[in-house]
N, CA, C, O and CB atoms as a CASP TS submission, in Angstrom:
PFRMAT TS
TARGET T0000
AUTHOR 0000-0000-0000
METHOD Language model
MODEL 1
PARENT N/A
ATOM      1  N   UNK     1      12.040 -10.284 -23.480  1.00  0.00           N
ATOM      2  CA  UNK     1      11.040 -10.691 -24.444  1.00  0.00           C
ATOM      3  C   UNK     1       9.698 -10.076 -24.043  1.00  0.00           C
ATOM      4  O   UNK     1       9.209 -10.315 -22.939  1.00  0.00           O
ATOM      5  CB  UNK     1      10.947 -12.240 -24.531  1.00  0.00           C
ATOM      6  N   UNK     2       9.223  -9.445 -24.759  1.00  0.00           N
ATOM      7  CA  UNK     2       7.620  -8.897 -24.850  1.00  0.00           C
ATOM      8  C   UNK     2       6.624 -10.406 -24.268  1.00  0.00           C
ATOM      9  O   UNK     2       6.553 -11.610 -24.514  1.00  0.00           O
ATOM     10  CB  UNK     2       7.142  -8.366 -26.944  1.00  0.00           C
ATOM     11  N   UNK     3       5.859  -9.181 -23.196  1.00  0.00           N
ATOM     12  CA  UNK     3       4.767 -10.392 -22.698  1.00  0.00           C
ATOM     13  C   UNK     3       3.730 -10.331 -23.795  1.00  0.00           C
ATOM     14  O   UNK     3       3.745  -9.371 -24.566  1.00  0.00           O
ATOM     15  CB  UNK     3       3.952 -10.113 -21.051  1.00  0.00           C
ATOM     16  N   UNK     4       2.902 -11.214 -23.909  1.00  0.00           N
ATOM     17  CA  UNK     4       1.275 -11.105 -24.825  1.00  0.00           C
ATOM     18  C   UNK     4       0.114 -11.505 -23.754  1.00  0.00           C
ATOM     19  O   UNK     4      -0.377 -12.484 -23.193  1.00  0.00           O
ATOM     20  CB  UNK     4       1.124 -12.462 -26.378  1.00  0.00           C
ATOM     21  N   UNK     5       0.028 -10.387 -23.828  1.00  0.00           N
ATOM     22  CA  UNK     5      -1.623 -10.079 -22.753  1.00  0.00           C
ATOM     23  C   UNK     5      -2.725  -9.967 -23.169  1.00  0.00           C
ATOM     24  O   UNK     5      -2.881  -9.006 -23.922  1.00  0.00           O
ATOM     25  CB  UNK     5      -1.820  -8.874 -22.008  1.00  0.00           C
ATOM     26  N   UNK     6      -4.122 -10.968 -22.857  1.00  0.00           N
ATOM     27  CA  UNK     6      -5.085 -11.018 -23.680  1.00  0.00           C
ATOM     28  C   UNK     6      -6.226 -10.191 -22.772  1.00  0.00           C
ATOM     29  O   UNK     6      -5.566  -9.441 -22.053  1.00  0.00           O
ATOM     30  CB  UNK     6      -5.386 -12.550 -24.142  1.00  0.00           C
ATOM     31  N   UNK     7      -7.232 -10.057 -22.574  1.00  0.00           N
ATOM     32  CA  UNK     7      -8.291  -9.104 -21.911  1.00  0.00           C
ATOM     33  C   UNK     7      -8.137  -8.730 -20.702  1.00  0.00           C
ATOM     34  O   UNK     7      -6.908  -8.657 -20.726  1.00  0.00           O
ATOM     35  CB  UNK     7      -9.503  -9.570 -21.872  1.00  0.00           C
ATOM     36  N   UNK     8      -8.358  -8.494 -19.871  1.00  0.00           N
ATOM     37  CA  UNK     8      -8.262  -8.071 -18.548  1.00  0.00           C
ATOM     38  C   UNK     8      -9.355  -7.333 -18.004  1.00  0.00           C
ATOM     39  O   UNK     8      -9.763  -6.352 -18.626  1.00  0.00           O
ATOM     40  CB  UNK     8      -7.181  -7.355 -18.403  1.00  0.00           C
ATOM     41  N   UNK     9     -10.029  -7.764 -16.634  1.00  0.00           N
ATOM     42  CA  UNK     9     -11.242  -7.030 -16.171  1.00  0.00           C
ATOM     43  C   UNK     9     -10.684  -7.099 -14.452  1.00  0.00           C
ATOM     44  O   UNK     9     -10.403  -8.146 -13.869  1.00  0.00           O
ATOM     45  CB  UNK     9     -12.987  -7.942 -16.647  1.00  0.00           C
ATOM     46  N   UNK    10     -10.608  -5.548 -13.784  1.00  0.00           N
ATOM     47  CA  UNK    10     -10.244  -5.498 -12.620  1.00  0.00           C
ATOM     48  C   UNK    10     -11.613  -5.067 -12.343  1.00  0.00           C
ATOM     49  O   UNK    10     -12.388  -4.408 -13.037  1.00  0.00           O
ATOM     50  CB  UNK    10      -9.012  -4.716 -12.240  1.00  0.00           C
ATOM     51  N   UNK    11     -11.752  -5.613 -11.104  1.00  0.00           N
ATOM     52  CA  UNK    11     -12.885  -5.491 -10.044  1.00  0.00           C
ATOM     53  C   UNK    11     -12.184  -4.489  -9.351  1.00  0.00           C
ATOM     54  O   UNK    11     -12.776  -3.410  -9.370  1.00  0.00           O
ATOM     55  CB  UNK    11     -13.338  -6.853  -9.107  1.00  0.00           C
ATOM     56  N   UNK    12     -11.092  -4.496  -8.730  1.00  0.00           N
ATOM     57  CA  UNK    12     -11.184  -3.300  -7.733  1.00  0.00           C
ATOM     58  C   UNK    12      -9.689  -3.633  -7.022  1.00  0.00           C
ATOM     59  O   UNK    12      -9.229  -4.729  -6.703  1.00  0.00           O
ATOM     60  CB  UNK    12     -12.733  -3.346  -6.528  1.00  0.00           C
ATOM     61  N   UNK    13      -9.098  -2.283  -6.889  1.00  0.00           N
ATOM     62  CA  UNK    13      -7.730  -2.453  -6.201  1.00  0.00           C
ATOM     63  C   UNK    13      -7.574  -1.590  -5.481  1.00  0.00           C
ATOM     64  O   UNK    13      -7.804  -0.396  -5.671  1.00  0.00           O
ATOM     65  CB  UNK    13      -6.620  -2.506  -6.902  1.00  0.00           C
ATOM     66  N   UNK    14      -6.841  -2.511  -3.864  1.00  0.00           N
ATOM     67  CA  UNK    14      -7.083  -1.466  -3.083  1.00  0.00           C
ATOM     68  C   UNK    14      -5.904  -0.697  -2.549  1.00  0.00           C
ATOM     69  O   UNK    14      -4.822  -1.119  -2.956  1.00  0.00           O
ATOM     70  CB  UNK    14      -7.832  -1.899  -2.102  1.00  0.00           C
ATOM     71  N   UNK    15      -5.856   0.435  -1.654  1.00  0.00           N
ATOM     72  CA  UNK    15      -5.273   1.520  -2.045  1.00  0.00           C
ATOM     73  C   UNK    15      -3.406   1.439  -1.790  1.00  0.00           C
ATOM     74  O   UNK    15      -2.720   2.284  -2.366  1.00  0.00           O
ATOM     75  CB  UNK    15      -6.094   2.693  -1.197  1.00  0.00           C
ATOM     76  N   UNK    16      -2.787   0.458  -0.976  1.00  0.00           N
ATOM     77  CA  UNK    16      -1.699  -0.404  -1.146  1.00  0.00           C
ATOM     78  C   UNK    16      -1.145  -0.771  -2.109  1.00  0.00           C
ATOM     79  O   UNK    16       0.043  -0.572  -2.364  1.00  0.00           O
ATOM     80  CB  UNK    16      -1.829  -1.250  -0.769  1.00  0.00           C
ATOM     81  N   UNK    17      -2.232  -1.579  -3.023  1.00  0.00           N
ATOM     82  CA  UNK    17      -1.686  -2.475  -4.168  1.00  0.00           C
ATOM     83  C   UNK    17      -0.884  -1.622  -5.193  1.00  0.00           C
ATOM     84  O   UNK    17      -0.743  -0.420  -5.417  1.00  0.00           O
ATOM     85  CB  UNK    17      -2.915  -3.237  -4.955  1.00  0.00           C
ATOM     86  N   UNK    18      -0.369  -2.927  -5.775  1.00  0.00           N
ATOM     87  CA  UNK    18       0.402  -2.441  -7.294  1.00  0.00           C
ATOM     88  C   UNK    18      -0.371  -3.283  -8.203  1.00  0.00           C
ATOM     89  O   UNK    18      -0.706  -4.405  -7.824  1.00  0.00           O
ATOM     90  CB  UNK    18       2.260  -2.802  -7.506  1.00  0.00           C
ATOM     91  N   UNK    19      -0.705  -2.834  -9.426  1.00  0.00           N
ATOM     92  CA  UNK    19      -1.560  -3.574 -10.424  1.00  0.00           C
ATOM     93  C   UNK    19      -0.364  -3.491 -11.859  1.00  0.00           C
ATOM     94  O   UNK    19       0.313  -2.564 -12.303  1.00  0.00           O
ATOM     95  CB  UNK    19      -3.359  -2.630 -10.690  1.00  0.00           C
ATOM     96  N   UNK    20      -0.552  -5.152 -12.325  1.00  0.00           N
ATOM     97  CA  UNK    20       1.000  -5.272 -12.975  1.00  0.00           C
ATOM     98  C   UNK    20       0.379  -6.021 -14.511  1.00  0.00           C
ATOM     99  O   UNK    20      -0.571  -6.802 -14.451  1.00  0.00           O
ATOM    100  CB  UNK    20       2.395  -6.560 -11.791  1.00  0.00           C
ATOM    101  N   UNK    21       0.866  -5.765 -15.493  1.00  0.00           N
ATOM    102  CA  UNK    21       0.606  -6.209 -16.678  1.00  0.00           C
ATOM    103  C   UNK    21       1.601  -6.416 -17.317  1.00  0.00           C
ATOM    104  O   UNK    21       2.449  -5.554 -17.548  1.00  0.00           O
ATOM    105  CB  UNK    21      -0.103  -5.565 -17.295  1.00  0.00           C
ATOM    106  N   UNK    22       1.652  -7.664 -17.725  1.00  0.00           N
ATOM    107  CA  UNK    22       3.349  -7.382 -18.960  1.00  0.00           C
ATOM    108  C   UNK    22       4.713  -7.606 -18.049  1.00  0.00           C
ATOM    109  O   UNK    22       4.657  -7.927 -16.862  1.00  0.00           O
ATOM    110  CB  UNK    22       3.588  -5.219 -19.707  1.00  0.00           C
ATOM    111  N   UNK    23       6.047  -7.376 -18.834  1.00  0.00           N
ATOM    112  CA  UNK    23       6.888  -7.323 -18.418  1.00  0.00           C
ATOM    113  C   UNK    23       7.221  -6.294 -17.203  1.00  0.00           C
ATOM    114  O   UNK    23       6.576  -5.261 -17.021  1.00  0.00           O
ATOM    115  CB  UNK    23       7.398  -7.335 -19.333  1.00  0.00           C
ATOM    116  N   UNK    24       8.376  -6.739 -16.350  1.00  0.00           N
ATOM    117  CA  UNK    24       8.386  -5.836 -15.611  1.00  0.00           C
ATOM    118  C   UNK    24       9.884  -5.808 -14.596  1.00  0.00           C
ATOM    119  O   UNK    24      10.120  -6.819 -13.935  1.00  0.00           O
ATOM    120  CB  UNK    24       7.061  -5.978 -14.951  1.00  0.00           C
ATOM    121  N   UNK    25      10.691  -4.814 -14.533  1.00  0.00           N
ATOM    122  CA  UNK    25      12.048  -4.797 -14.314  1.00  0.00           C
ATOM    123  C   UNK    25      12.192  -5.095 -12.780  1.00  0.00           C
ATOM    124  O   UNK    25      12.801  -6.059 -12.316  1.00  0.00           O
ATOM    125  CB  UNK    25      12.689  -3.432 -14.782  1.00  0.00           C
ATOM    126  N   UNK    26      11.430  -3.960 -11.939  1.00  0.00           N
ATOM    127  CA  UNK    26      11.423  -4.070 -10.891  1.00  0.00           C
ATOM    128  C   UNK    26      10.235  -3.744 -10.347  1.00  0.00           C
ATOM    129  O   UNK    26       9.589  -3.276 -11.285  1.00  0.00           O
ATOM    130  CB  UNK    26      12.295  -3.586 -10.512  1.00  0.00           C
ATOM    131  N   UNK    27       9.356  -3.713  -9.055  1.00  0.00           N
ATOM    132  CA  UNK    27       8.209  -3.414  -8.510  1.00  0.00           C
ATOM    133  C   UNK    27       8.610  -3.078  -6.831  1.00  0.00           C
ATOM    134  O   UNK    27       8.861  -3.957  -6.006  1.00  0.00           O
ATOM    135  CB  UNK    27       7.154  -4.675  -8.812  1.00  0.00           C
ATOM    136  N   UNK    28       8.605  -1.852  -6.605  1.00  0.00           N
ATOM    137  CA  UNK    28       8.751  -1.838  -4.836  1.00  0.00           C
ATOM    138  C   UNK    28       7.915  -0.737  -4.399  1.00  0.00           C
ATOM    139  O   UNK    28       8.102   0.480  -4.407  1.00  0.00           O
ATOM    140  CB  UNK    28      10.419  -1.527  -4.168  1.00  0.00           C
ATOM    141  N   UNK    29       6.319  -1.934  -3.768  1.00  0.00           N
ATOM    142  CA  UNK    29       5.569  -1.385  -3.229  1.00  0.00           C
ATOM    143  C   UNK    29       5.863  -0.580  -2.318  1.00  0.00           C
ATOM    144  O   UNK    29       7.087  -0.522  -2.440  1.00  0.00           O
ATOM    145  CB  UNK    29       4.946  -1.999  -2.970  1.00  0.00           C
ATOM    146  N   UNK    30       5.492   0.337  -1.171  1.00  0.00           N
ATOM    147  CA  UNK    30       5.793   1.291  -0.187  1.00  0.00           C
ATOM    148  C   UNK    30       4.601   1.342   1.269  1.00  0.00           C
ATOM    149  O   UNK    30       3.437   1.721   1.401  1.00  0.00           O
ATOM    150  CB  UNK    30       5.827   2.745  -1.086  1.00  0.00           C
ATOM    151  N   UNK    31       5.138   1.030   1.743  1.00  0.00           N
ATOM    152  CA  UNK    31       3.938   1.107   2.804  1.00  0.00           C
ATOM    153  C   UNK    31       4.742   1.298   4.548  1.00  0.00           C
ATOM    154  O   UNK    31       5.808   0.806   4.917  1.00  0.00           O
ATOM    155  CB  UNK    31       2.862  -0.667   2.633  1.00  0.00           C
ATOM    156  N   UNK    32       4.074   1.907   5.101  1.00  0.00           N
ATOM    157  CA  UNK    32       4.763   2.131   6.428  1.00  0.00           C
ATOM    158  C   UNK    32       3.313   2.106   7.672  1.00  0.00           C
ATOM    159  O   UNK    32       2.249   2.723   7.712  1.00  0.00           O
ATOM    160  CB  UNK    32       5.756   3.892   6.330  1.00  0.00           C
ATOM    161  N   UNK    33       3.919   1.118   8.522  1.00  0.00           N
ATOM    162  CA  UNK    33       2.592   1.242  10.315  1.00  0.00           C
ATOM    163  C   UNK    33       3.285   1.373  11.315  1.00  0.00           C
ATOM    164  O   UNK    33       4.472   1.112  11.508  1.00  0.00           O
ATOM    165  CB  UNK    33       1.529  -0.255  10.945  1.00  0.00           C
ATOM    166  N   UNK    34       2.320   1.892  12.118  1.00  0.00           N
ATOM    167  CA  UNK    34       2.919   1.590  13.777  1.00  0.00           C
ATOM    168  C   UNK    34       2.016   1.251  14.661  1.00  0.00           C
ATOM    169  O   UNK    34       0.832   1.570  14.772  1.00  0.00           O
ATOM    170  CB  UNK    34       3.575   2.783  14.519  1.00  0.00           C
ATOM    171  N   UNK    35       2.582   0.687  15.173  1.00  0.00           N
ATOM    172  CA  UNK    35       1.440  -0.323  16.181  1.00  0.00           C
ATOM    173  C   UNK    35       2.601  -0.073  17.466  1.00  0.00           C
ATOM    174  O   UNK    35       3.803  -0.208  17.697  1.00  0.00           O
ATOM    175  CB  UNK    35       1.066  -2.569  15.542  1.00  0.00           C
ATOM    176  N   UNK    36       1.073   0.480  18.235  1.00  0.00           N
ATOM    177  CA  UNK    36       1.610   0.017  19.986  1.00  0.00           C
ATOM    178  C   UNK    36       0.485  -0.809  20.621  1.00  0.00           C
ATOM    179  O   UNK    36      -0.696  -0.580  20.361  1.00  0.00           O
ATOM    180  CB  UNK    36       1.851   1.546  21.199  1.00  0.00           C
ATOM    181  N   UNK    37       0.794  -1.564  21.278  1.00  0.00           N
ATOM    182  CA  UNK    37       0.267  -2.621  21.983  1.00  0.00           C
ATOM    183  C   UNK    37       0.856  -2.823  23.389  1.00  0.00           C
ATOM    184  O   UNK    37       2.074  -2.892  23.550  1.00  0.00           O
ATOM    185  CB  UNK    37       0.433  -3.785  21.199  1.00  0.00           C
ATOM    186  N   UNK    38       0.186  -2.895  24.170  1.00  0.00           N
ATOM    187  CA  UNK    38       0.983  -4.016  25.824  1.00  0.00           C
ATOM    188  C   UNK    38       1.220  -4.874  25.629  1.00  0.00           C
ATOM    189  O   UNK    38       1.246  -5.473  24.554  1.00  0.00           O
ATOM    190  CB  UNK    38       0.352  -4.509  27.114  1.00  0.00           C
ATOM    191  N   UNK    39       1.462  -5.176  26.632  1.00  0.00           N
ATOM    192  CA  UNK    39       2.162  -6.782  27.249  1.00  0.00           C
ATOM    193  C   UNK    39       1.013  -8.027  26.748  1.00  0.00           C
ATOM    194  O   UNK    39      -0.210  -8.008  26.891  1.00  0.00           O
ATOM    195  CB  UNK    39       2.264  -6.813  29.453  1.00  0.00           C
ATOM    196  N   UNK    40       1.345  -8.438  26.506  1.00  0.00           N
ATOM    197  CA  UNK    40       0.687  -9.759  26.088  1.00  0.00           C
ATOM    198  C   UNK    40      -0.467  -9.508  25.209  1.00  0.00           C
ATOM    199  O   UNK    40      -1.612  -9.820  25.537  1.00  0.00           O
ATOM    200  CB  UNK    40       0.200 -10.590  27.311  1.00  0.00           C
ATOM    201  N   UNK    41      -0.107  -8.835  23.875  1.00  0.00           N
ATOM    202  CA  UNK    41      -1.840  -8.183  23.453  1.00  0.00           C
ATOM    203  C   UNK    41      -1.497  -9.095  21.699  1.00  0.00           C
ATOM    204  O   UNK    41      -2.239  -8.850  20.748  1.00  0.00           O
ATOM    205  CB  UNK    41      -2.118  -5.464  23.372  1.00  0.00           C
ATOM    206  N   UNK    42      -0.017 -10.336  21.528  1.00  0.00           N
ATOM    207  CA  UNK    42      -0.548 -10.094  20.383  1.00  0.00           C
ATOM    208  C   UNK    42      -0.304 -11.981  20.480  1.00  0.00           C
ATOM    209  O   UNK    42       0.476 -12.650  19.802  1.00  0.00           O
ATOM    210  CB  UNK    42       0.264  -8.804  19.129  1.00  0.00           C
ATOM    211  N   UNK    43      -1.202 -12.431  21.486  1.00  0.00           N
ATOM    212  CA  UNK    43      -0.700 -13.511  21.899  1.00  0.00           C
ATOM    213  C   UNK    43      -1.877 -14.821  21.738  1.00  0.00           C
ATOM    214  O   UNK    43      -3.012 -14.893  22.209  1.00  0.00           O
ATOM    215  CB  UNK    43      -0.195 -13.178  23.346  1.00  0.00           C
ATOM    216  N   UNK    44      -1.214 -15.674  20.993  1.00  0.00           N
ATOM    217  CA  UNK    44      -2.452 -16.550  20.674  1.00  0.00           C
ATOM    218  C   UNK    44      -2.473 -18.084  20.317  1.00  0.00           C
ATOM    219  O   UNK    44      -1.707 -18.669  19.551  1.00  0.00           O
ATOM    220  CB  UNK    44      -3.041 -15.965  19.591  1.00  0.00           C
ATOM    221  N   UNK    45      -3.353 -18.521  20.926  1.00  0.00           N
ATOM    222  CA  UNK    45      -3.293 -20.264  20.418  1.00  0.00           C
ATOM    223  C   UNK    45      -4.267 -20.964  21.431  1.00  0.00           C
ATOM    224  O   UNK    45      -5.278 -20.280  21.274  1.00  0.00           O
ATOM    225  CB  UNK    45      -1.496 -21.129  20.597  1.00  0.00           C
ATOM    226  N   UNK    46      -4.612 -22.001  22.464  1.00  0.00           N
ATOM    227  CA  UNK    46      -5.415 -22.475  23.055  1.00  0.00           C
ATOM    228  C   UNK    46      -5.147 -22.355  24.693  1.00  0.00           C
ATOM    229  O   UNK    46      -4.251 -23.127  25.033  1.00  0.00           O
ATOM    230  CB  UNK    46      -5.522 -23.667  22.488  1.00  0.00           C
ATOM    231  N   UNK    47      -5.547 -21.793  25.492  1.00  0.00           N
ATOM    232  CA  UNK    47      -5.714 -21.987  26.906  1.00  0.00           C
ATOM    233  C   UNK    47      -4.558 -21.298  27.707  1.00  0.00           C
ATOM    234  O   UNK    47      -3.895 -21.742  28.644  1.00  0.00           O
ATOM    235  CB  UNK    47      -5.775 -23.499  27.213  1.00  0.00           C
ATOM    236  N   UNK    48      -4.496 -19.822  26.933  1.00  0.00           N
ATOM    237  CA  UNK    48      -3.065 -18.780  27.536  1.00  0.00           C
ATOM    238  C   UNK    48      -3.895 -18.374  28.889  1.00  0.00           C
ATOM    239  O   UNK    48      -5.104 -18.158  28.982  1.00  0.00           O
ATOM    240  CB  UNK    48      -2.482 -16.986  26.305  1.00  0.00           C
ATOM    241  N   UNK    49      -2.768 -18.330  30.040  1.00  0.00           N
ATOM    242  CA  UNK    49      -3.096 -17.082  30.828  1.00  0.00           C
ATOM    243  C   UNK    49      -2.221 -16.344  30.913  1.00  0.00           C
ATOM    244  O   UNK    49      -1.078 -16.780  31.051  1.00  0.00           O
ATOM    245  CB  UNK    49      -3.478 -17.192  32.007  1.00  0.00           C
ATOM    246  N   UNK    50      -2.503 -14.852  30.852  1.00  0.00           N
ATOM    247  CA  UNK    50      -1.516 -13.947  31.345  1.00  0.00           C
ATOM    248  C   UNK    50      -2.162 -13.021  32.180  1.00  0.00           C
ATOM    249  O   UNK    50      -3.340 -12.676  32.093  1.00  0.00           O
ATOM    250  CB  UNK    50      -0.781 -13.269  30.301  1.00  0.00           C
ATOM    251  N   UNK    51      -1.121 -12.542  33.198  1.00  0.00           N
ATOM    252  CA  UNK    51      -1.330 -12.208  34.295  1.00  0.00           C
ATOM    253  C   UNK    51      -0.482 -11.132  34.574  1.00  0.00           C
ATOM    254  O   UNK    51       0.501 -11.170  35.314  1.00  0.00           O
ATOM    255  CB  UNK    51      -1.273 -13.175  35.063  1.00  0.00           C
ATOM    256  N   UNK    52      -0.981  -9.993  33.833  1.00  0.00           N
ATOM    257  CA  UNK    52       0.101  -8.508  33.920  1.00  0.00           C
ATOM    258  C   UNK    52      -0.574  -7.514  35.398  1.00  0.00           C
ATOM    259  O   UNK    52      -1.752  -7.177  35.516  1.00  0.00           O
ATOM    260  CB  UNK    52      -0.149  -7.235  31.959  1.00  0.00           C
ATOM    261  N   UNK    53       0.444  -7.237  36.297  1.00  0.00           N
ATOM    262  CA  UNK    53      -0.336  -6.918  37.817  1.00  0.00           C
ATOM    263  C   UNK    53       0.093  -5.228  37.279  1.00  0.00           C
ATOM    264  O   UNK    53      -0.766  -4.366  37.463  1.00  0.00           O
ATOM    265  CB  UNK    53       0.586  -7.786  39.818  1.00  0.00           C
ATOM    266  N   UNK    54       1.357  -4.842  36.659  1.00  0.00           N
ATOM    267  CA  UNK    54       0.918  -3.138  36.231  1.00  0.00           C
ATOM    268  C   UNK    54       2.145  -2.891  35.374  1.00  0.00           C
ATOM    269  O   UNK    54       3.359  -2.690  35.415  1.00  0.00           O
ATOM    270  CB  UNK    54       0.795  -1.779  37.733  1.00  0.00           C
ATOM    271  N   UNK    55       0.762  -3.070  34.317  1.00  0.00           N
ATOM    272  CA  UNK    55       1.564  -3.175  32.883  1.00  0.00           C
ATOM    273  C   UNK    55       1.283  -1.908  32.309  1.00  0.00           C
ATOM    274  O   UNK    55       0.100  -1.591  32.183  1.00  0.00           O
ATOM    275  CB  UNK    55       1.077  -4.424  31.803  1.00  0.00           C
ATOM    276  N   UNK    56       2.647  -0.727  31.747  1.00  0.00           N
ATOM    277  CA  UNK    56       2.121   0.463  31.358  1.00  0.00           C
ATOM    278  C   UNK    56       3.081  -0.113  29.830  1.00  0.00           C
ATOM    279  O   UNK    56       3.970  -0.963  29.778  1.00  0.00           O
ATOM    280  CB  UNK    56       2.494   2.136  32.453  1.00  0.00           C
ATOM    281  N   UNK    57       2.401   0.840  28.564  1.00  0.00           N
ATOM    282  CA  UNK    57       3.034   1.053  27.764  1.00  0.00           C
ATOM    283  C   UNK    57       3.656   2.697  27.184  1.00  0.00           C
ATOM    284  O   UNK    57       3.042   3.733  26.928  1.00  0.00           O
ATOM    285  CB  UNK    57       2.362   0.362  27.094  1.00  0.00           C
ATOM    286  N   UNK    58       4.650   2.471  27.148  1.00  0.00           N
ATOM    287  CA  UNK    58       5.876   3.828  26.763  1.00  0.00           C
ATOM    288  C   UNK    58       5.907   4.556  25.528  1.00  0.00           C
ATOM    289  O   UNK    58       7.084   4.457  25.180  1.00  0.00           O
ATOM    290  CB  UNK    58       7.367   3.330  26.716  1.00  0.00           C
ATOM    291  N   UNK    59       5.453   5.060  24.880  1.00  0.00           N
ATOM    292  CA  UNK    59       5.578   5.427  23.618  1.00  0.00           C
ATOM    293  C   UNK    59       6.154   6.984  23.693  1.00  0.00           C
ATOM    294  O   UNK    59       5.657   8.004  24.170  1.00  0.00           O
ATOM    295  CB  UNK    59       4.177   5.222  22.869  1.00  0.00           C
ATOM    296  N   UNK    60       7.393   6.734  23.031  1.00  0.00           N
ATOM    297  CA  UNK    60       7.973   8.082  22.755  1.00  0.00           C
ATOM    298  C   UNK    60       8.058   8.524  21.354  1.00  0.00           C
ATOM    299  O   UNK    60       9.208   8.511  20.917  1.00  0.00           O
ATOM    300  CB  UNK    60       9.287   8.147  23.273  1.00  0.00           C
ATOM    301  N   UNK    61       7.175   8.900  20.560  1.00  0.00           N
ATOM    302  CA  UNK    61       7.321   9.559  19.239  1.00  0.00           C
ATOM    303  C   UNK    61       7.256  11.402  19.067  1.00  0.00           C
ATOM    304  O   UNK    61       6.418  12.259  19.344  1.00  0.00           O
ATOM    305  CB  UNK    61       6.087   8.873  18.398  1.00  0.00           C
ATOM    306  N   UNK    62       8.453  11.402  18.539  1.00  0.00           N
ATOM    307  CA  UNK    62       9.302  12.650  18.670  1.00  0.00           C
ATOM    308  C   UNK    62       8.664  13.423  17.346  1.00  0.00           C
ATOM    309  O   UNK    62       8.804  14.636  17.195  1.00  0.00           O
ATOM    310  CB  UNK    62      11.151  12.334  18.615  1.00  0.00           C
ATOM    311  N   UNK    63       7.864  12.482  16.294  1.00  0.00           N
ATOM    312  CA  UNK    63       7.576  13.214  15.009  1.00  0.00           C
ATOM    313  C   UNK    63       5.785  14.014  15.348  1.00  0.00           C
ATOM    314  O   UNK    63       4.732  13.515  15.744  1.00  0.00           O
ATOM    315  CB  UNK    63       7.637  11.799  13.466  1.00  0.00           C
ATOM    316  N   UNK    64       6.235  15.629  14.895  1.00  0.00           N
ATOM    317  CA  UNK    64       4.870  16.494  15.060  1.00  0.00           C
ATOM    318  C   UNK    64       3.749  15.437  14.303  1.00  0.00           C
ATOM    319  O   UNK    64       2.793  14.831  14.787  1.00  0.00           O
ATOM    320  CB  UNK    64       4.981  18.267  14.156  1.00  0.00           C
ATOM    321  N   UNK    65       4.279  15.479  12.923  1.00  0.00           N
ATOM    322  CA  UNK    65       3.316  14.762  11.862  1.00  0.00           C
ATOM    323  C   UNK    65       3.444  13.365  11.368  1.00  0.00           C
ATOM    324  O   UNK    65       4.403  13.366  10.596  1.00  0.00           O
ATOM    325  CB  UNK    65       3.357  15.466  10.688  1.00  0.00           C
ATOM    326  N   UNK    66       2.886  12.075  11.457  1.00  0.00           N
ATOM    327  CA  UNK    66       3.105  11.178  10.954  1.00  0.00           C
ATOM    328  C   UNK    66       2.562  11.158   9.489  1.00  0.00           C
ATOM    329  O   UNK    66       2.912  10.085   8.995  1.00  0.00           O
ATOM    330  CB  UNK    66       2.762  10.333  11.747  1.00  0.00           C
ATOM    331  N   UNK    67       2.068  11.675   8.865  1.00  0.00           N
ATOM    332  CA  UNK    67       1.680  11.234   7.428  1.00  0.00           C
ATOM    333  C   UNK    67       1.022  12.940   6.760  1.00  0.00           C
ATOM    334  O   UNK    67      -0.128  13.193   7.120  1.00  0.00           O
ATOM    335  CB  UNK    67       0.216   9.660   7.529  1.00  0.00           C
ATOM    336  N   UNK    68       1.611  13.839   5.999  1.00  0.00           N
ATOM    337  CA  UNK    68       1.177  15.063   6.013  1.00  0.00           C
ATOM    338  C   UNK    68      -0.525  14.818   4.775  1.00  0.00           C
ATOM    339  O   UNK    68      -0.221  13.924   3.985  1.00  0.00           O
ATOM    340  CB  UNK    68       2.730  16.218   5.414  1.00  0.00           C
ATOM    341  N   UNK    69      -1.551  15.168   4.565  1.00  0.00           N
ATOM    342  CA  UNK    69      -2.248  14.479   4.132  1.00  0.00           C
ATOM    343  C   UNK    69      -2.649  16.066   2.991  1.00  0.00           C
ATOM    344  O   UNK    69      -2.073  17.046   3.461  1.00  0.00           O
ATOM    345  CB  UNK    69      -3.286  13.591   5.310  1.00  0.00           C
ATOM    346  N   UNK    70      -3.236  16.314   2.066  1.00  0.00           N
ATOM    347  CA  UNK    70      -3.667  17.366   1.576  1.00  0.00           C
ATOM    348  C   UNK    70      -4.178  16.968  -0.009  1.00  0.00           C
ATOM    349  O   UNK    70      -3.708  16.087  -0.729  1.00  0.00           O
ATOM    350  CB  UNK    70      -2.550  18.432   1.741  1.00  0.00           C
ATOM    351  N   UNK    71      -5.064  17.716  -0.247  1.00  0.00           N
ATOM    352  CA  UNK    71      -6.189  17.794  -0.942  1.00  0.00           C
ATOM    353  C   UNK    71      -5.533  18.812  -2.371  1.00  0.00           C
ATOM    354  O   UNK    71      -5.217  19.989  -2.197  1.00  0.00           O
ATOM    355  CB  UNK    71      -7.530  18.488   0.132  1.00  0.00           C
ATOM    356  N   UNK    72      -5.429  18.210  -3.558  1.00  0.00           N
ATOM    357  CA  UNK    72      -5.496  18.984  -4.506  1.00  0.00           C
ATOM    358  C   UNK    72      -6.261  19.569  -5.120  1.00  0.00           C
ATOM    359  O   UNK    72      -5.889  20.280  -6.053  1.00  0.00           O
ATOM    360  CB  UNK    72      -5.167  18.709  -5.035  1.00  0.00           C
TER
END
């Protein structure tokens, strides 16, 4: 069934989003991160100690380019 859509005023969408009006079958946003962090870096709530004496982090990424970027 047909949606009925009355005015619409966007302020601003940012560069992630999907902006949706009306009916709609399917929607699959796309987005990809990578995060490296140490030992105890994503850790949180009231009165932590941590106590890393030799904490290294490993990162092996095998890709030349993560995101190829270019200008039309």
């Amino acid at each position: 069934m047909p949606a009925v859509v009355g005015a619409v005023k966007v302020i601003s969408i940012g560069p992630s989003s999907i902006f949706h009006i009306g009916d709609v079958y399917m929607i699959q946003p796309y987005s990809e991160a990578k995060t490296f962090a140490g030992g105890g870096s994503f850790n949180t709530g009231n009165g932590i100690t941590i106590q890393l004496d030799q904490a290294n982090t490993t990162i092996n990424d095998q890709d030349q380019f993560d995101q190829i970027v270019s200008s039309l």
